[in-house]
C-alpha positions in Angstrom: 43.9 3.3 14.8 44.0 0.1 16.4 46.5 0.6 19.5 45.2 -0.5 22.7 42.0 -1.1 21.0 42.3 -5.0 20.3 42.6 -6.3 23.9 39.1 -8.1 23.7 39.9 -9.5 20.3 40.8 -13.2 19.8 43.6 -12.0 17.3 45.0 -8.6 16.7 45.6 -7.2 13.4 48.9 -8.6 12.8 48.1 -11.8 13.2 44.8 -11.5 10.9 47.6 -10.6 8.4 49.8 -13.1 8.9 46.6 -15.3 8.2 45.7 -14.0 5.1 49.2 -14.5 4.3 49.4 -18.5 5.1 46.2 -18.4 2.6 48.2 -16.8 0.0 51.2 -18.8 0.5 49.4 -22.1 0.4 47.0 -21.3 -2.5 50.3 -20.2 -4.9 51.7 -23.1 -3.7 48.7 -25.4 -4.9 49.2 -24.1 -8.2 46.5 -21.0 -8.2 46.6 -17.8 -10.3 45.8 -15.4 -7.8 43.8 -15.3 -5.0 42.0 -13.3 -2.6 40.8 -13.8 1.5 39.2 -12.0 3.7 39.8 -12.9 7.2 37.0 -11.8 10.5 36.4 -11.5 13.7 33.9 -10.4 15.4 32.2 -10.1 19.3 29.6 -8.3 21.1 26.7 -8.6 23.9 22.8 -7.9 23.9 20.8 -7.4 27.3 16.7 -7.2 26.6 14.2 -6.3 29.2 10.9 -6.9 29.1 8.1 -4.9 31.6 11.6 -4.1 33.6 12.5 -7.7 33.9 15.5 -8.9 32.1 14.7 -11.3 29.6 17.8 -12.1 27.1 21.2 -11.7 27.7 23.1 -12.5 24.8 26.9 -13.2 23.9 28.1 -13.2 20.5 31.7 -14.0 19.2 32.6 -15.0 16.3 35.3 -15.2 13.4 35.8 -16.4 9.5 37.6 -16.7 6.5 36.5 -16.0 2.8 38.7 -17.9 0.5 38.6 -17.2 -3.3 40.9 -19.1 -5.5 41.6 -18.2 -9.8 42.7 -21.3 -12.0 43.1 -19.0 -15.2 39.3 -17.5 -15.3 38.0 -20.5 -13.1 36.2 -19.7 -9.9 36.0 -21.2 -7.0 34.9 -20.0 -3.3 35.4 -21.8 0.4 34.7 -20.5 3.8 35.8 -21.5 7.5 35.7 -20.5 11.2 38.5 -22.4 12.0 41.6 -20.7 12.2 44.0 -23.6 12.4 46.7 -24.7 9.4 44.8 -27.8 9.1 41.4 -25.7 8.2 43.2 -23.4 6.5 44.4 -25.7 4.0 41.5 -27.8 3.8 40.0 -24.6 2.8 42.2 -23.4 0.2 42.3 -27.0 -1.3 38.4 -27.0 -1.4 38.3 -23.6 -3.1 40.5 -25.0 -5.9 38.4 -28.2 -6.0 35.2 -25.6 -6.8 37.3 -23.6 -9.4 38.5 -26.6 -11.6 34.7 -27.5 -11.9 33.8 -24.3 -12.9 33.3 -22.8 -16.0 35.3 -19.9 -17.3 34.1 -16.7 -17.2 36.0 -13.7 -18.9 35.2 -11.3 -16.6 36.4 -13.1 -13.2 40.1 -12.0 -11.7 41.5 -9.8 -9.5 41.1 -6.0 -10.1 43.8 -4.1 -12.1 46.8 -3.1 -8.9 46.8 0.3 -10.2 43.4 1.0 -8.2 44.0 -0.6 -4.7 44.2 1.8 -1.6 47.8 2.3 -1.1 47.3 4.7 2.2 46.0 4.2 5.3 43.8 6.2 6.4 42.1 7.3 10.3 38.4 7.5 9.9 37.7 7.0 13.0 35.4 4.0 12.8 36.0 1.9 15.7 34.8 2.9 19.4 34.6 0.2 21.7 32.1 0.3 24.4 33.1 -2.0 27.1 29.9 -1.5 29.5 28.8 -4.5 31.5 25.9 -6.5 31.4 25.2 -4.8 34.8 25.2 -1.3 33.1 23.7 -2.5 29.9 20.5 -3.9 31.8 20.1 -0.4 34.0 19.9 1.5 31.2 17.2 -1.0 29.1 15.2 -0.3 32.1 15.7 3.4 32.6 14.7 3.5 28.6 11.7 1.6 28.8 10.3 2.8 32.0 10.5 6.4 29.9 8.3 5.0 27.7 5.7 3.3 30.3 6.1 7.1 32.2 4.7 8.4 29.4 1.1 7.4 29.8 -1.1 5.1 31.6 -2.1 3.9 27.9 1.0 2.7 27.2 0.1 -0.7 28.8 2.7 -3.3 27.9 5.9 -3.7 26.3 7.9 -5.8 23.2 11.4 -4.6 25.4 14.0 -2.1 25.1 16.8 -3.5 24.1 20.8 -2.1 24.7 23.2 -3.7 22.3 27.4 -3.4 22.0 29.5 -4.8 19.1 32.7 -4.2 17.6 35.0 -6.7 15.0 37.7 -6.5 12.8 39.3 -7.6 9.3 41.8 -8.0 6.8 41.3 -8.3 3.3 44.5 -9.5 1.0 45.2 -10.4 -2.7 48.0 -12.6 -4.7 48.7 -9.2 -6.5 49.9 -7.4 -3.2 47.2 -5.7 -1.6 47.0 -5.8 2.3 45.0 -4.2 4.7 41.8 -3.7 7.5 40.5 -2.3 10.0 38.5 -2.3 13.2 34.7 -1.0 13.5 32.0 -0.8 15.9 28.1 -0.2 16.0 26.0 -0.2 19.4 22.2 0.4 19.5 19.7 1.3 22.1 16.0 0.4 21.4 12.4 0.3 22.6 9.3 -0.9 21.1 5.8 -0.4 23.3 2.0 -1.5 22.8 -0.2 1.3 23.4 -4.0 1.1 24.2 -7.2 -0.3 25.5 -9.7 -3.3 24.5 -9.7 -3.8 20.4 -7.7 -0.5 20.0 -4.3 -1.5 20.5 -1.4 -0.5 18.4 2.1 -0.9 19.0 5.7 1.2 18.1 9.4 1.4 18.3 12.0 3.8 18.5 15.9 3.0 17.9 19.4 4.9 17.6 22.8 3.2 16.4 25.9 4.7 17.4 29.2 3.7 16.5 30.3 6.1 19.6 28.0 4.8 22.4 29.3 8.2 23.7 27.2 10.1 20.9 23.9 8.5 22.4 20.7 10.7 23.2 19.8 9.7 26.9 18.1 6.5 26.9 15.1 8.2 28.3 14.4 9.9 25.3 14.1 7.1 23.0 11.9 5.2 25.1 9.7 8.8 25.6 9.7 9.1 21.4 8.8 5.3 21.1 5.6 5.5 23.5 4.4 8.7 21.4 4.7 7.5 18.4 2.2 4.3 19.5 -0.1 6.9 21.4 -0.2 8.8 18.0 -1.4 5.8 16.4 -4.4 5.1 18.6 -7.9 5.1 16.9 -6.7 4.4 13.3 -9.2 4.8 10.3 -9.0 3.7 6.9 -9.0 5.5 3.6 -11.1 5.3 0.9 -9.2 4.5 -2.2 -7.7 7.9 -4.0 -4.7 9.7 -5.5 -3.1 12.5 -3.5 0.4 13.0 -2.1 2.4 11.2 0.1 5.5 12.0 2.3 8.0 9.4 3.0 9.2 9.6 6.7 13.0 9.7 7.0 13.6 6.5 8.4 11.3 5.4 5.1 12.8 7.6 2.4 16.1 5.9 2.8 14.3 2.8 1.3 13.3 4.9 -1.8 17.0 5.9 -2.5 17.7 2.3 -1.6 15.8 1.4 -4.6 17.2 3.7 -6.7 20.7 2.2 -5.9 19.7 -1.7 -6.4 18.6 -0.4 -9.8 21.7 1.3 -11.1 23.9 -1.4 -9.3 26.0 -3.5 -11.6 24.2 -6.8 -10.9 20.6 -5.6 -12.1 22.6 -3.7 -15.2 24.0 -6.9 -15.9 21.4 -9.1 -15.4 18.9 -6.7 -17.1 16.4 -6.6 -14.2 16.3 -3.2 -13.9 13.8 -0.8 -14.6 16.7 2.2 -15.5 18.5 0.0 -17.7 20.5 2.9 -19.6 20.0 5.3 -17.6 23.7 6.9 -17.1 23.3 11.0 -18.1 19.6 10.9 -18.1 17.1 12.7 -16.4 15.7 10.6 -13.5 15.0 12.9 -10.8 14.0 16.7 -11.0 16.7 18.7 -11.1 16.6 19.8 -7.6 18.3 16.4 -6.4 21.6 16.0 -5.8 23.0 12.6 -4.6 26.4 12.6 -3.3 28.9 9.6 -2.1 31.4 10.4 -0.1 33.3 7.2 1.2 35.7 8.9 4.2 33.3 10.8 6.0 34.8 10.0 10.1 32.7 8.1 12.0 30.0 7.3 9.4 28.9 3.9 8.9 29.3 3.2 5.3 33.1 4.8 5.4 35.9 2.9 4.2 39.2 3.7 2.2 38.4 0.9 -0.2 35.7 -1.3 -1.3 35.5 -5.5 -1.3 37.8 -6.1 -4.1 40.5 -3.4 -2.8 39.7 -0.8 -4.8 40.2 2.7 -3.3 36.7 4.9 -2.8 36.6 8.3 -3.9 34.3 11.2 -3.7 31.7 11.1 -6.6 28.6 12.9 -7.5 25.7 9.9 -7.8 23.3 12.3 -9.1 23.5 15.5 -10.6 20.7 17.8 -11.5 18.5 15.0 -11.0 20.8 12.9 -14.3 21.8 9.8 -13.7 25.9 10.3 -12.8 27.4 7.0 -11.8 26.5 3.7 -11.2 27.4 1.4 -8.4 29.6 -0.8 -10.0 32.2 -3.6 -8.5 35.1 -5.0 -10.7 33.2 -7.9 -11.8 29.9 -6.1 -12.6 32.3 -3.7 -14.2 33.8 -5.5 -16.6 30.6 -7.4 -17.2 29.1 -4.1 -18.2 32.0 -3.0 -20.2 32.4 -0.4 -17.9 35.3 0.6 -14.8 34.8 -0.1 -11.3 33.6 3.1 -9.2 34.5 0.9 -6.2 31.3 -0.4 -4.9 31.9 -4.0 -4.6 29.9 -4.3 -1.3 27.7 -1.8 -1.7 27.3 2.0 -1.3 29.6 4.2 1.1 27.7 7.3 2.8 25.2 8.3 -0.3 24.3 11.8 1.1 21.0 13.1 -0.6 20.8 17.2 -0.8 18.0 18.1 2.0 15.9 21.3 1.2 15.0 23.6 3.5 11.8 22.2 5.3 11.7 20.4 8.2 8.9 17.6 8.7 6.2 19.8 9.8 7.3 22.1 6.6 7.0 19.3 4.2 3.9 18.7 5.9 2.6 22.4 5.3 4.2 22.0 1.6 2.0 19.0 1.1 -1.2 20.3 2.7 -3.4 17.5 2.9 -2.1 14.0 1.7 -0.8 11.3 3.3 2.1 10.8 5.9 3.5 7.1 6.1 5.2 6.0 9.1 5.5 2.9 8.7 5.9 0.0 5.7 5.0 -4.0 5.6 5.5 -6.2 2.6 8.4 -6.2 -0.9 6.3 -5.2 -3.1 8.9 -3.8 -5.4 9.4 -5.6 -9.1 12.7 -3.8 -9.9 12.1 -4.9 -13.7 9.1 -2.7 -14.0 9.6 -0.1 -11.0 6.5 -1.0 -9.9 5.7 0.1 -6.3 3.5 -1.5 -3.9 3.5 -1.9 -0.2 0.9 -2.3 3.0 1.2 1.3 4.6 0.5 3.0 8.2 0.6 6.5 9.0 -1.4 9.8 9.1 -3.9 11.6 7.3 -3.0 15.0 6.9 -5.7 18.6 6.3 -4.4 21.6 5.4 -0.5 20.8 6.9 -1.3 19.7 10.0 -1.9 15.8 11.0 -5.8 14.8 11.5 -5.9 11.2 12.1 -4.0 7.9 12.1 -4.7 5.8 9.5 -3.9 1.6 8.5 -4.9 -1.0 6.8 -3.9 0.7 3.7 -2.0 0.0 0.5 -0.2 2.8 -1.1 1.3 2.1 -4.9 2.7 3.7 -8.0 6.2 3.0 -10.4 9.1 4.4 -9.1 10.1 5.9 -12.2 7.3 8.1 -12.0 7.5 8.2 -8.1 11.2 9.3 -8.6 10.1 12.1 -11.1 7.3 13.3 -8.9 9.2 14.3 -5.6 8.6 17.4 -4.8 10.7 18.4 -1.9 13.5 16.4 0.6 13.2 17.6 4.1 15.8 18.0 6.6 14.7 15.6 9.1 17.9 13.4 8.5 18.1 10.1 10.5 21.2 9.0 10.2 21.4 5.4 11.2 23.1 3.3 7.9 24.9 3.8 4.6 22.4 6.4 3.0 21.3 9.9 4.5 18.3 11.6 3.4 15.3 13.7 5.2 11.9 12.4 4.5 10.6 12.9 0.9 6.9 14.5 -0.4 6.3 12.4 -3.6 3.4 14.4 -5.5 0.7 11.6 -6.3 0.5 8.0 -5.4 -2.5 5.5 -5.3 -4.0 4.8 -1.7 -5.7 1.8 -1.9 -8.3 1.3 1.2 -11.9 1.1 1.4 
């Protein structure tokens, strides 16, 4: 995986290994238990024009060690940039200096060996891009002059922006587990102001790529960007009322986000979750099917183990709309009672079962509701699931979009919000660890005039 592909890196893998491995020398050495490092690095560029003039150019590189240290069931953490033996040390030595001040927990340590990754495994995750800054700036313009071709109304610009970056790790253990791997992730954006006088309204547009070779022609995401803000011309407000409301892709993925902080072990734990006990109940209708599938090629969540080592595995989240699995690290895990399902970082590639509409189906399907576009505020109290956000979007009559709408607030519990979706659509944006089509939620609370 990583032949040829590490001449722009400070360090190649190797010698991230041999790292971790001074850290795990020295911290046996100083009399720790067991101990675990991560070690980084990371580099990249970002060119942004503005009305075809360039106005960032940005250079990012960057590397760091995570250091944590066991004295018994005594924690402690340090972190460095610096790369030297000197730093490393000092580093090491601080983490122990943390851990003999700290209070024993019984459910700190390492995970049981039995469940580390023991294979490598080719997911294809790293695609360098190595455009210039030359190239990079041609192609912010070409995308954001799409969007001013558009229309005369689209009259100024927040920039387009075209962005590369690519890094690398190695995670290790005292109890033998080595390993890493190289990544990357470049994006291409636009965001335009549309309008005249008072009515002015502004959008974006933006793909992510970890193969910059997998891009849509810049063009067309500065085209979608200026339509989206020409859509939104000549908002209204509602008057407050009940009806339906469909999610937009790029939105639903915050729902299922949701749904994951509150079945994660931390919130479980902690009790500050609205589906405390939920595991094997209904949650969902029985139409939804949530799926996680960690080493999927290319995707951005994948990963043949989580933070603590453990090796991912295929695993139904949700089943029949019941509750299946949690997302659970070793720590949480054993805080809980329960065993890790390797999510010590968070979720790898949740895939949620799309139907068989696409957006202006699910539109159709809702008839006349609300479409949101577009969220402000948290307004999420995960103890109670209640729901409550600013909102933009569209008012919808008889499947088919009438008007823009803002200035709104749309609000409900996400228990009941969860229970109430009526179909997924197909739409899938894939641009982060979830995948999902937008989602028609039967009855939420506008609040507006």
């Amino acid at each position: 995986m990583m032949q040829g592909a590490t001449q722009n890196f400070g360090h190649s893998q190797d010698e991230l290994r041999e790292l971790a491995g001074v850290v795990l020398d020295h911290a046996r050495a100083e009399g720790a238990s067991a101990c675990e490092v991560d070690v980084s690095e990371g580099f990249g560029q970002s060119v942004s024009v503005r009305r075809q003039e360039v106005e960032t150019l940005e250079y990012n590189r960057d590397k760091g060690m995570g250091v944590t240290v066991y004295l018994g069931q005594r924690r402690g953490h340090a972190s460095s940039s610096d790369f030297s033996l000197t730093a490393i040390h000092a580093t090491v030595d601080a983490a122990l200096a943390i851990a003999r001040f700290t209070a024993e927990d019984n459910c700190a340590g390492l995970p049981d060996p039995k469940l580390f990754a023991k294979k490598p495994m080719e997911l294809e995750l790293f695609h360098p891009w190595n455009i210039s800054i030359a190239d990079s700036i041609a192609l912010a313009k070409r995308c954001e002059q799409a969007a001013f071709d558009v229309s005369p109304l689209i009259k100024n610009s927040e920039g387009a922006n075209v962005s590369a970056q690519q890094s690398h790790f190695v995670s290790a253990n005292s109890l033998g587990f080595m390993a890493g791997f190289a990544t990357s992730r470049h994006s291409v954006s636009c965001s335009v102001i549309a309008g005249n006088g008072q009515d002015m309204q502004r959008d974006d547009w933006y793909v992510t790529q970890r193969n910059a070779a997998n891009f849509p022609a810049v063009e067309k995401v500065g085209d979608y960007a200026a339509r989206r803000a020409l859509s939104r011309l000549k908002p209204r407000r509602l008057k407050t009322r009940k009806c339906p409301v469909v999610f937009e892709a790029s939105l639903a993925v915050g729902l299922i986000g949701s749904f994951v902080h509150a079945v994660s072990g931390g919130a479980l734990y902690r009790k500050t979750s609205f589906l405390l006990g939920s595991l094997g109940k209904p949650i969902f209708p029985d139409f939804v099917q949530i799926s996680e599938r960690p080493h999927l090629k290319g995707a951005f969540s994948s990963s043949p183990f989580d933070d603590d080592g453990v090796a991912t595995k295929d695993r139904e989240v949700v089943k029949s709309g019941v509750v299946a699995g949690y997302f659970l690290s070793t720590y949480s895990a054993r805080k809980l009672g329960m065993r890790t399902t390797a999510n010590a970082g968070g979720a790898h590639n949740l895939i949620v079962r799309s139907g068989d509409c696409d957006l202006p189906g699910l539109l159709r399907k809702m008839g006349t509701g609300l479409l949101v576009t577009e969220l402000m505020g948290q307004g999420v109290n995960y103890v109670t699931g209640d729901y409550s956000r600013g909102a933009a979007g569209y008012w919808v009559e008889n499947g088919e979009i009438a008007y823009p709408v803002h200035e709104i607030t749309i609000a409900g519990n996400l228990r009941t919000m969860f229970k109430g979706i009526a179909a997924i659509g197909k739409d899938i944006e894939t641009r982060g660890s979830k995948q999902v089509g937008s989602i028609l939620i039967d009855q939420m609370t506008i609040a507006g005039n």
